[in-house]
C-alpha positions, -999 to +999 in steps of 0.1 A: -441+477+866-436+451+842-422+475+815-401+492+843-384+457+852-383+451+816-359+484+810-340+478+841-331+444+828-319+458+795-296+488+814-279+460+832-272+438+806-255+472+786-238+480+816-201+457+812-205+468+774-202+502+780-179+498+808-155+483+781-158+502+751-130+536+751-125+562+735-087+571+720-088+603+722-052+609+718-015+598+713-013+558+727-049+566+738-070+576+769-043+570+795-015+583+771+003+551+774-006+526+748-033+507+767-068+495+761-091+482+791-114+465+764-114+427+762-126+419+731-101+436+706-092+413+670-060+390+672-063+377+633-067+396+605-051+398+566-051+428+548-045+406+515-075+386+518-098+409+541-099+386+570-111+406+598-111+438+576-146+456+583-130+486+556-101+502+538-100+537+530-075+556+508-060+583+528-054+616+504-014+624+513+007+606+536+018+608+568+033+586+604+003+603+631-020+577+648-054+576+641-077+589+674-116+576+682-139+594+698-175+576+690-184+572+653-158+596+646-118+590+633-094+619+633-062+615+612-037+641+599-019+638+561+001+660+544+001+661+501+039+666+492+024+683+462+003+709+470+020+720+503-009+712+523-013+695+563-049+683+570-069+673+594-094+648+582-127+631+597-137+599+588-173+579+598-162+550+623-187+524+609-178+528+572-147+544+572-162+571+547-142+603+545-169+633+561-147+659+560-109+670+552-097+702+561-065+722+552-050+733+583-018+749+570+000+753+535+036+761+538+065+749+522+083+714+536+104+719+558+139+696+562+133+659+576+145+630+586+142+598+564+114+581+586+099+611+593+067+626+577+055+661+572+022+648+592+036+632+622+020+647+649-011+632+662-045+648+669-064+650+704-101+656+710-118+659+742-152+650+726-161+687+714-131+703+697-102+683+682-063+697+681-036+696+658+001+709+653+019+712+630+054+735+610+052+763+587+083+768+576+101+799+564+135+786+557+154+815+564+194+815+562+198+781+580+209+752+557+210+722+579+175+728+593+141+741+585+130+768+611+098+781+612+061+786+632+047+762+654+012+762+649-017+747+666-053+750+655-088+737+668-114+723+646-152+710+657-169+678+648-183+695+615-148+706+603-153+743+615-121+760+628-127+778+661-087+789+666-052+788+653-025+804+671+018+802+662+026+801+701+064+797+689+093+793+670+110+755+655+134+740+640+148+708+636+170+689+609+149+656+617+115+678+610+086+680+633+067+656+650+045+673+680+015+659+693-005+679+723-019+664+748-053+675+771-052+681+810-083+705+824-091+735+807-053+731+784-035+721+755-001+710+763+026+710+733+063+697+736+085+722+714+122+711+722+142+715+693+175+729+680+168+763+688+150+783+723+135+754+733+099+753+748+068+738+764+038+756+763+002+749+776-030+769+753-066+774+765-084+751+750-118+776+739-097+802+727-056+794+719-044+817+743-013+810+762-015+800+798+020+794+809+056+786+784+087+774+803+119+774+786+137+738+781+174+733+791+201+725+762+183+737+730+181+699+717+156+681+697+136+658+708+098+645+701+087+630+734+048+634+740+045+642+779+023+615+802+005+634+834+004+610+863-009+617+901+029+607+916+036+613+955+010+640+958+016+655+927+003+661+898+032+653+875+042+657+838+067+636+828+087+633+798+121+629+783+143+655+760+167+681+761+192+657+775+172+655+809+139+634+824+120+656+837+086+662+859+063+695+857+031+706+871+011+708+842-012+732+864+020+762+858+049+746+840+065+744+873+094+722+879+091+692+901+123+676+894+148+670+867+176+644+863+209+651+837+205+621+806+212+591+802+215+599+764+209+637+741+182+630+723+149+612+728+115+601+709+097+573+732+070+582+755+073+571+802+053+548+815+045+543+845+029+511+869+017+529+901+055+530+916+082+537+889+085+553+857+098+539+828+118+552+798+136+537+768+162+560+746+179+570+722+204+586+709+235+587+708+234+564+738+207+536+744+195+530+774+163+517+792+156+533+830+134+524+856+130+559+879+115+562+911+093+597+907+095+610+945+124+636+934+125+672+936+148+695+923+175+682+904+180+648+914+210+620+912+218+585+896+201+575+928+168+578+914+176+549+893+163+517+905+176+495+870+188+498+838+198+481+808+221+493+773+208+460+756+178+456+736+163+496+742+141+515+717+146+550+702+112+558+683+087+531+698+073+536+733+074+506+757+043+493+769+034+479+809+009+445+807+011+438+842+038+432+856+058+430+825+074+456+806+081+454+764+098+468+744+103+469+707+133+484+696+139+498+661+165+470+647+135+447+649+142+427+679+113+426+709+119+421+748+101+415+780+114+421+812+103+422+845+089+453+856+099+457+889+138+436+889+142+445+854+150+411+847+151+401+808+125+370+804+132+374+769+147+389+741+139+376+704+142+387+664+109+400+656+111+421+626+129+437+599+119+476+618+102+492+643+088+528+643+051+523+649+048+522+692+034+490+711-004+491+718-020+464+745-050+450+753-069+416+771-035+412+782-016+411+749+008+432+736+007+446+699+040+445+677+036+468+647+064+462+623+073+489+593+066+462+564+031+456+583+032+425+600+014+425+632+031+397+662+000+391+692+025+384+721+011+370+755+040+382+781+052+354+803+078+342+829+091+319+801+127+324+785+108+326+752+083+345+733+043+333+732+032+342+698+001+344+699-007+353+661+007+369+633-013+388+607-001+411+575-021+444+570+000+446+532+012+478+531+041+494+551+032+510+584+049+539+601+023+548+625+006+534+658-023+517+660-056+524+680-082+503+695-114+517+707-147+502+708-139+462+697-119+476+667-082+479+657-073+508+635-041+507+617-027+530+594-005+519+566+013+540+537-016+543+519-049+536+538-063+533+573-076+500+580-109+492+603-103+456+619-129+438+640-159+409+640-181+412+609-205+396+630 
């Protein structure tokens, strides 16, 4: 009996551990939308000095795709400009040794845009398989943009490829940059480009299409979709194509659309339990708040507020409470209030931002391109709470993801592990 109490004792001392400690499976993690419900992520670190750096690995190749966590296992993509070749590589969480890289396709590189990669989409893994996309370009007669094969392949744990299917055609003169998301037995993939656009949801055992729905306008864009249960729904929504949109993941039915505001966007929704939330683009800028309860195509009414001033095209925005922040690409950060969409504050915080805001213990995480990390604490006040500021030393193009007590940013060159060494 004594033993018994004894183990009982232990299992409920692990139990707020465990409840803590995620997984990031994915694209701005296990809710799709940059937040971490662990409380005891890192705030300080130096990548010059090793504070808080538990290791460094050189990455073979380069490339902008998050890292993704799923137990002692790191996924990352990178592509070698020399060779040709996209991989997938696996990398031990505790020591940040490489176990395995594989070559997922080798195909010439196709056209891109300056702060693109030719490894930009990010893996997802639902614990058993993991998934990638990326291009394979054939070139063609087009001169202002690479067209080509959308492919998407599965791996296992041990590096083993169980499928890889082409499920349709791409092209873009900003490159690609496609990263599928998981929802039951599917893999879901974005395709809109400058062609027959496309979003198209695969069986995840064996690659075979379940459902493709055509996109409206033939337009670029590289949102990754966030699946939401909205009004009684179960709703995909994303941006692109010169629309917002919502679609039953379940059949690539429509649930509603609304024309704009802008022709091209990058930025993943997010959403707070009542409105969704979008920041864009291009040409246009503009940041949305959008009440979800449409069907059909729906009006200007939808709109609840928006701003012109101090939006993001590449970054997504990130919800800590009742706040909403943004870091747009010129550098400069803001928080508003979600709900009014009153700006608390709007401040210079870098030189550039591509990499997209991550959140956790009630912080918010702003990446900057020459590696400098700001620790904001969102607030009522007229200015910024700074919480820390830390240098990885290296540029960084990608987001960051925490699972597990650690930080895991990617820079030019290597993909750092941050957390306690205690």
């Amino acid at each position: 009996m004594a033993l018994a109490r004894l183990a009982l004792f232990v299992a409920l001392l692990l139990l707020p551990v465990a409840a803590q400690a995620e997984n990031w499976p994915g694209w701005r993690g296990p809710r799709g939308d940059g937040t971490s419900e662990e409380k005891s992520v890192p705030t300080k670190w130096n990548g010059k000095t090793g504070e808080g750096i538990l290791w460094k690995t050189p990455i073979p190749g380069y490339g902008h795709s998050s890292p993704v966590v799923w137990e002692n296992r790191v996924f990352l993509t990178a592509c070698d400009d020399k060779t040709e070749s996209r991989s997938l590589l696996c990398l031990d969480r505790d020591s940040g040794t490489v176990v395995w890289s594989k070559d997922v396709v080798k195909a010439p590189l196709e056209k891109k845009h300056s702060l693109n990669s030719f490894a930009s989409g990010t893996p997802v893994t639902d614990g058993k398989l993991v998934y990638v996309t990326f291009l394979v370009a054939d070139f063609g007669s087009l001169k202002d943009r690479t067209p080509g094969d959308m492919v998407v392949a599965a791996y296992d744990f041990e590096g083993n490829q169980k499928w890889s299917v082409k499920p349709g055609r791409f092209a873009s003169v900003h490159g690609f940059c496609s990263s599928p998301i998981l929802f039951e037995e599917k893999v879901i993939v974005n395709a809109d480009h400058d062609g027959d656009s496309y979003i198209v949801a695969l069986n995840r055992s064996t690659g075979e299409a379940i459902w493709k729905v055509a996109r409206p306008n033939k337009t670029r864009s590289y949102v990754t979709p966030i699946i939401r249960e909205i009004d009684g729904r179960t709703q995909m929504l994303f941006s692109g194509s010169k629309c917002v949109s919502s679609y039953d993941p379940r059949n690539g039915n429509l649930h509603w659309t609304m024309d704009g505001p802008t022709e091209q966007f990058v930025a993943s929704l997010v959403y707070d339990g009542e409105l969704v939330y979008l920041t864009a683009g291009f040409p246009d800028w503009h940041i949305l708040a959008v009440k979800p309860d449409g069907k059909g195509k729906v009006g200007q009414d939808q709109i609840v507020w928006r701003t012109t001033k101090g939006c993001s095209y590449v970054p997504s925005p990130i919800l800590v409470g009742k706040y909403f922040l943004v870091a747009a690409d010129n550098g400069t950060g803001s928080c508003f209030e979600a709900k009014s969409g009153e700006r608390y504050w709007q401040e210079r915080m870098g030189k550039h931002y591509s990499a997209s805001l991550v959140a956790a213990g009630g912080l918010a995480y702003f990446l900057a391109d020459d590696g400098i990390t700001k620790v904001v604490r969102p607030g009522d006040d007229s200015k910024i709470d700074v919480v820390a500021e830390n240098e990885i030393g290296e540029h960084c193009f990608a987001s960051p993801a925490i699972s597990q007590g650690r930080l895991f940013i990617r820079g030019e060159k290597h993909l750092y592990c941050i957390g306690d060494k205690k």
